[in-house]
C-alpha positions in Angstrom: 93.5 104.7 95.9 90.9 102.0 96.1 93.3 99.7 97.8 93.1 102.4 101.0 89.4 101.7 102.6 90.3 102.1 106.1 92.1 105.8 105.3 90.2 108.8 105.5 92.5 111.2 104.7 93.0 109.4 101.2 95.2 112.5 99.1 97.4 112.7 102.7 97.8 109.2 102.5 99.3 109.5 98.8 101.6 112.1 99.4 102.9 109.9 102.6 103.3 107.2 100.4 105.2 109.3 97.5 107.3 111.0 100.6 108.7 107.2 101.6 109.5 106.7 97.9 111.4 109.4 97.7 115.0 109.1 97.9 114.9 111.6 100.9 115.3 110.5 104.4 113.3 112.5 106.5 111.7 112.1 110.1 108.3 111.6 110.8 107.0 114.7 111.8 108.7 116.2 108.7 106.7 113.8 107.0 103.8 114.4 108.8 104.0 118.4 108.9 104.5 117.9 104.6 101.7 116.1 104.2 98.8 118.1 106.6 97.7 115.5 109.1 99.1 114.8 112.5 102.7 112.3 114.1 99.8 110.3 115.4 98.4 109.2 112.0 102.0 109.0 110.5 102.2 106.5 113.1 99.1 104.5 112.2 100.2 104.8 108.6 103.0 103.1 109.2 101.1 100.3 109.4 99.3 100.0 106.8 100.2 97.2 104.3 100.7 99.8 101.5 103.4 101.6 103.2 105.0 98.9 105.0 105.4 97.5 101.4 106.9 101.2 100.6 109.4 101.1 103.1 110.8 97.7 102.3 111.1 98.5 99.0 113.2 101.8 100.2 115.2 99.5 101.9 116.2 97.1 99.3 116.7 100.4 97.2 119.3 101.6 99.6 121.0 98.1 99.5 121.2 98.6 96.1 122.7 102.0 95.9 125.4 100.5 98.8 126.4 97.7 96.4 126.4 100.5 93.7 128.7 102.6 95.3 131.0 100.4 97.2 131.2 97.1 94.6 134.7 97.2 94.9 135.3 97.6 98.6 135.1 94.7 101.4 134.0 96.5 104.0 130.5 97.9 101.9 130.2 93.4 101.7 130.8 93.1 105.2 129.0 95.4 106.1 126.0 94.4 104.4 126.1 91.0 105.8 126.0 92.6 109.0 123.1 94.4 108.5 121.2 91.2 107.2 122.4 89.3 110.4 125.2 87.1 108.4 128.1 86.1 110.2 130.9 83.7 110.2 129.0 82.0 112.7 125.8 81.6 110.9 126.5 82.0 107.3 125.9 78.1 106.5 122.2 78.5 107.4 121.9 81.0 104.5 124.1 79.1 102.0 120.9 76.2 101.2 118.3 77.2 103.0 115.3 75.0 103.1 112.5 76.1 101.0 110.9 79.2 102.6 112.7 79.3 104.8 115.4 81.7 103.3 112.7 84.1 102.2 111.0 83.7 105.9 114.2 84.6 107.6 115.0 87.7 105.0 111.4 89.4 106.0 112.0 89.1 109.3 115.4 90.7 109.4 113.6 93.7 107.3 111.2 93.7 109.8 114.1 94.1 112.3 115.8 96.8 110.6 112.9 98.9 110.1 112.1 98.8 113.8 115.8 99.9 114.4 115.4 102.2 111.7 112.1 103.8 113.6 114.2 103.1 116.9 117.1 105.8 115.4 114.8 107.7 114.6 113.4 108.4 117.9 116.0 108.6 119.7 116.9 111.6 117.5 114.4 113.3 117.7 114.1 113.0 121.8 118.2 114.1 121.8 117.5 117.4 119.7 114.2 117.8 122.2 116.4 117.4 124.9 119.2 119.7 123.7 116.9 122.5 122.3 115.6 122.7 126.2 118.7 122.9 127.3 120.3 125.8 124.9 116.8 126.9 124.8 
């Protein structure tokens, strides 16, 4: 916990960070309503290096479990490629990358995915908002 200075809420911050290592995908005002504090500080807690540094790691771990599962199958390859930006068009860039550069390019497609990730996300939860006023 000592790498946490700027959190007050230091035990709610743990249990955010254990909730984005689980293997569980939840929204964030699940997350928020399991861990006591507010959607607002979820939000700020997003930020911080710690959990950004989580959330990566959840990401790399799902790649994983897609190359797991579909090792044998093309479009699980293709796919993946997709999802890191790789095309037909571009693919010699990634073959020899200059040094750094490869890496450089990998964060910021992370960085890309998580704010489409975030973007899904949203966009739920304002569609069952939406549709819970409507039936409601």
């Amino acid at each position: 916990m000592e790498d946490t200075p700027n959190i007050r809420k230091k035990e709610e911050f743990e249990a955010f960070i254990g909730a984005l290592e689980g293997s569980s995908v939840a929204h964030w005002k699940d997350i928020a309503e399991a861990v006591g504090v507010d959607k607002d500080t979820i939000t700020e807690w997003k930020k911080h290096p710690r959990a950004r540094e989580t959330r990566i790691k959840g990401i790399q771990y799902a790649f994983t479990q897609m190359e797991h599962a579909g090792k044998n199958d093309w479009r699980m390859w293709e796919t993946k490629l997709k999802m890191l930006g790789i095309n037909k068009d571009n693919v010699k860039e990634y073959a020899d990358p200059e040094e750094g550069e490869g890496i450089k390019k990998i964060e910021q497609i992370v960085d890309q995915m998580l704010g489409i990730y975030e973007g899904i996300h949203e966009k739920e939860a304002e569609s069952t908002s939406q549709a819970n006023q409507v039936l409601g």
